[in-house]
C-alpha positions in Angstrom: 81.0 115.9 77.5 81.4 119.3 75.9 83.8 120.0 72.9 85.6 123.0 72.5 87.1 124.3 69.2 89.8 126.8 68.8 89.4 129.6 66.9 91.5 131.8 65.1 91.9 134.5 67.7 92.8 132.1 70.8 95.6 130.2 69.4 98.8 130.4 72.0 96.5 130.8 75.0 96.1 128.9 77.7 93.6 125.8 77.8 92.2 126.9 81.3 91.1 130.8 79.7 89.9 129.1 76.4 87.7 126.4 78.2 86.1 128.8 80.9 85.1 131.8 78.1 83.7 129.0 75.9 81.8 126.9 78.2 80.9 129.5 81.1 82.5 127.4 83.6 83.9 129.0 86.7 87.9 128.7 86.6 88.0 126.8 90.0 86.3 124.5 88.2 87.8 124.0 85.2 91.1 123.8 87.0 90.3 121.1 89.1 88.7 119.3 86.4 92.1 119.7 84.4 93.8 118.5 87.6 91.5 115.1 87.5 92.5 114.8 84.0 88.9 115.7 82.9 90.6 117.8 80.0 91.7 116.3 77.2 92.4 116.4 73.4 90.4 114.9 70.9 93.2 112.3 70.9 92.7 111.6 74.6 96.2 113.3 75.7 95.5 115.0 79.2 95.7 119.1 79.1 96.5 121.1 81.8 95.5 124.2 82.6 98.3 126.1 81.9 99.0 124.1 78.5 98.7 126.3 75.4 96.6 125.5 72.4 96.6 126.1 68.7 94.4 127.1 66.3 91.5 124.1 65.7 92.6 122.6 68.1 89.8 119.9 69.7 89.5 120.5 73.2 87.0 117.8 75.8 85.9 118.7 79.0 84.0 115.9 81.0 81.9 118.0 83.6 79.8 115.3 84.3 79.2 115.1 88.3 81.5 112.2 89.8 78.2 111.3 92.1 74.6 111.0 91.8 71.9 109.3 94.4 71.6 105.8 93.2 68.6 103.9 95.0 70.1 100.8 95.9 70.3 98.3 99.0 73.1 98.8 101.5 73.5 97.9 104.8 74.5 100.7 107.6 76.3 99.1 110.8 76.7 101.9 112.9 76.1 105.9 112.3 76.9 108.9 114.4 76.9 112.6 113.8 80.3 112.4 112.2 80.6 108.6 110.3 78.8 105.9 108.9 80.0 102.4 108.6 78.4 100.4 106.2 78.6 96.9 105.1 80.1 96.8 101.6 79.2 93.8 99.6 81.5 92.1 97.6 82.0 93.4 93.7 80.5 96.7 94.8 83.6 99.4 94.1 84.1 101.9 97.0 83.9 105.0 94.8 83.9 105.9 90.7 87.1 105.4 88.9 85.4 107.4 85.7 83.2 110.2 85.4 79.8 108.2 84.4 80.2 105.2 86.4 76.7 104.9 88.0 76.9 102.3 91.0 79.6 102.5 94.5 79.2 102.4 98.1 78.9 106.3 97.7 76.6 106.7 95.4 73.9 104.6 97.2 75.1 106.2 100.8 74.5 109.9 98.6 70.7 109.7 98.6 71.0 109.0 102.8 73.5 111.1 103.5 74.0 114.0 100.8 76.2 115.6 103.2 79.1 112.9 102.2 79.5 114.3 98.7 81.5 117.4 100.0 83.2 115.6 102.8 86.3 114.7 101.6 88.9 117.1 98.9 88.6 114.4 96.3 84.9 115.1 94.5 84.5 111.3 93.9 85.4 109.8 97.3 82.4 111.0 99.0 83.6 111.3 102.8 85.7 107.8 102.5 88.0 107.2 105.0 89.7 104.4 104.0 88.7 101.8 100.7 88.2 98.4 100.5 89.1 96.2 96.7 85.6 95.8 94.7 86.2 91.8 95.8 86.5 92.7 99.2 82.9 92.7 101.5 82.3 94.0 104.9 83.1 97.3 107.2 83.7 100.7 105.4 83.6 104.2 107.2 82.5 107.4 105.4 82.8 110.4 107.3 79.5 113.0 107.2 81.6 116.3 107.2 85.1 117.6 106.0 86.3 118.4 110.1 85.5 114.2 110.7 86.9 113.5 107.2 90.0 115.3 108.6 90.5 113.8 111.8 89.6 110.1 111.2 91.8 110.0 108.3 94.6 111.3 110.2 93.5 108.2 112.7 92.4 105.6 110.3 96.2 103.9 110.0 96.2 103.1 113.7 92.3 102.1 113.8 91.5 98.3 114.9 91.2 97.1 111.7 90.6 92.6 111.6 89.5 90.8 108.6 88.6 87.3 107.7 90.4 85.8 104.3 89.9 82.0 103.0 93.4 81.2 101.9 95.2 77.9 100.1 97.0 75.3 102.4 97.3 74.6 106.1 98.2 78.1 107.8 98.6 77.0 111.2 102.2 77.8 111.0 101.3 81.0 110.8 99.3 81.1 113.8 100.6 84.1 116.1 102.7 85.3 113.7 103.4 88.8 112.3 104.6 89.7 108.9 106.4 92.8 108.7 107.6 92.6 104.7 107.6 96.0 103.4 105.4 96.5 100.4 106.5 98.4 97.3 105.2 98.7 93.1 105.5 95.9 91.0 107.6 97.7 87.8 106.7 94.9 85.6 102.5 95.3 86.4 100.6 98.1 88.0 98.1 95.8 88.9 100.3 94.3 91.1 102.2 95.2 94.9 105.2 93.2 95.7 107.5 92.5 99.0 110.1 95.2 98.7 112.7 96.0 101.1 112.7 99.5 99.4 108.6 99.5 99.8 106.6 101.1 102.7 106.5 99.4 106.5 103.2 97.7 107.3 102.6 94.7 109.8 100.4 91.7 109.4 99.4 90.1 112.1 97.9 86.1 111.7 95.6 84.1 114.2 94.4 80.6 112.4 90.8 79.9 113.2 90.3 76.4 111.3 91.3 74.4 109.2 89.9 71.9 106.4 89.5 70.2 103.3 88.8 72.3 99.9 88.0 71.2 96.9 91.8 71.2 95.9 93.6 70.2 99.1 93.7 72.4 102.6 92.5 75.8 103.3 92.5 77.8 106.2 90.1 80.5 107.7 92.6 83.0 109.2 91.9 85.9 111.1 94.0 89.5 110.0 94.7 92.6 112.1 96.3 95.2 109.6 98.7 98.5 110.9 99.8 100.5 108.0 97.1 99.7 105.3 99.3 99.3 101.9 97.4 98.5 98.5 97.1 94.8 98.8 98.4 94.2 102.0 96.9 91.5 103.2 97.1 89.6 99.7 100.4 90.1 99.1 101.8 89.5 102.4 99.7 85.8 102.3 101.1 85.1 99.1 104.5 85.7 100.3 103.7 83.8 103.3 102.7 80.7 100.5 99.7 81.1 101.3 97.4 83.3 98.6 93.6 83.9 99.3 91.5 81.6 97.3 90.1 83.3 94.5 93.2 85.6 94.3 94.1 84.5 90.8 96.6 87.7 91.1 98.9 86.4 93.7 98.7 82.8 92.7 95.7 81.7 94.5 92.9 79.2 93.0 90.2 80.8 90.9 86.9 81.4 92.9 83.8 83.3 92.2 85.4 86.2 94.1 88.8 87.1 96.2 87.2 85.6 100.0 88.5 88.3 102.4 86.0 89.7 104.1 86.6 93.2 106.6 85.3 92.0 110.0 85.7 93.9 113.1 86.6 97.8 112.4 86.9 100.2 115.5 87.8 103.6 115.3 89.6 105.3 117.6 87.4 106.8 120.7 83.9 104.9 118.6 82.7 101.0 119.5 83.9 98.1 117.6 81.5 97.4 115.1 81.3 93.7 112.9 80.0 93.1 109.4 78.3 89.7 109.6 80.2 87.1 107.0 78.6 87.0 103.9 76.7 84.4 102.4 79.6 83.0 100.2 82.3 83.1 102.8 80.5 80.9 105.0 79.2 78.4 102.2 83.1 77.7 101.8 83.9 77.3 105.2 81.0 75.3 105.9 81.6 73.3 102.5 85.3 72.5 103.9 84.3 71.5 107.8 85.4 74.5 109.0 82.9 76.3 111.6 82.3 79.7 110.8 83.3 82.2 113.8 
């Protein structure tokens, strides 16, 4: 973190001119670290790069890189010349929210694949083509160059996408079912996505593999194939349904050590179906209510 002071012949010019001649940073760069809100007052209020400043004013600029190697297990699934799947473990987060933040799927890919870390616009995404919550486990693809970056993320909402999720109750009404509720913002909680008929279209589809007993009544292993890939989809659209993920405390489900939805199968268009096995967790549960594990 570098500060930046004022002085007495700079005040009224703009914060991108006063940044570069103080630090030496190139002006590309400084703009697009006021553009990730990287820039800020002394009182934490974002700058942008055309803002003026005053005299004294107290100026920070976070340069720190958004990705360094990190040597830490992770499983590849599949790799080609132009994407890797891996399989993510559960309370792992994709990518960095903060400059600073030292463990993500990207940073332990980085020291594999160094290529990633320019493969995507976004400095911190690191080639990702898609993201997975921190809860969630299994199959995420990282592109290996900006041209695949490109064109799998142009394809990634019509990929075969099917997950696994533990949910609350007996689903079987469900079974063959597909839930179409569009998916907007809750205004009351920005943690939160709600069913919204002014929200975006996305589909849901529902097989139900098993069912059995759980420590607090029925649950059901149910199998999920996703087309439009909203924030929270597949939560929200169970939990409309009635019937939450277990561990979902967000959308009303029971408290767990984690969310249990686990990405499965993932195939790309024009690349083979590859599967992330089910973790450890997931299949103590199942196995814990009678249900067989697929």
């Amino acid at each position: 973190m570098r500060r930046v002071v004022v002085g007495p012949a700079r005040g009224g010019a703009r914060v991108d001119r006063v940044v570069v001649d103080d630090t030496g940073l190139a002006m590309a760069v400084v703009r697009r670290l006021c553009a990730e809100g990287r820039v800020r007052r002394a009182s934490g209020a974002r700058l942008a790069a055309g803002d003026r400043v005053a005299v004294d004013d107290a100026i920070d600029v976070d340069d720190r890189p958004w990705l360094v190697p990190v040597d830490a297990p992770l499983t590849v699934l599949w790799c080609d010349a132009d994407v890797v799947v891996v399989d993510k473990p559960a309370g792992l987060p994709c990518h960095p929210l903060d400059p600073g933040e030292d463990d993500s799927v990207v940073h332990r890919l980085l020291g594999r694949h160094p290529e990633i870390a320019t493969a995507s616009p976004d400095a911190r995404e690191g080639g990702l083509i898609h993201r997975l919550d921190t809860d969630t486990s299994g199959c995420l693809a990282v592109a290996r160059s900006h041209a695949a970056w490109q064109a799998l993320r142009d394809g990634v909402d019509t990929a075969d996408k099917t997950y696994l999720a533990v949910v609350i109750g007996d689903a079987r009404a469900l079974d063959g079912r597909r839930l179409e509720a569009p998916i907007g913002h809750d205004r009351q909680d920005r943690r939160r996505m709600v069913v919204d008929d002014g929200g975006q279209p996305c589909a849901t589809t529902v097989g139900v593999v098993g069912v059995g007993q759980g420590p607090g009544g029925p649950i059901s292993l149910v199998r999920l194939g996703l087309r439009g890939g909203r924030r929270h989809q597949l939560r929200v659209h169970l939990a409309h349904a009635g019937h939450p993920l277990v561990g979902d405390v967000l959308y009303g489900g029971p408290p767990s050590s984690r969310t249990l939805l686990h990405a499965w199968r993932l195939t790309l268009p024009g690349r083979a179906t590859v599967e992330a096995p089910l973790p450890d967790d997931v299949r103590a549960a199942l196995v814990d209510a009678g249900i067989a594990p697929p």
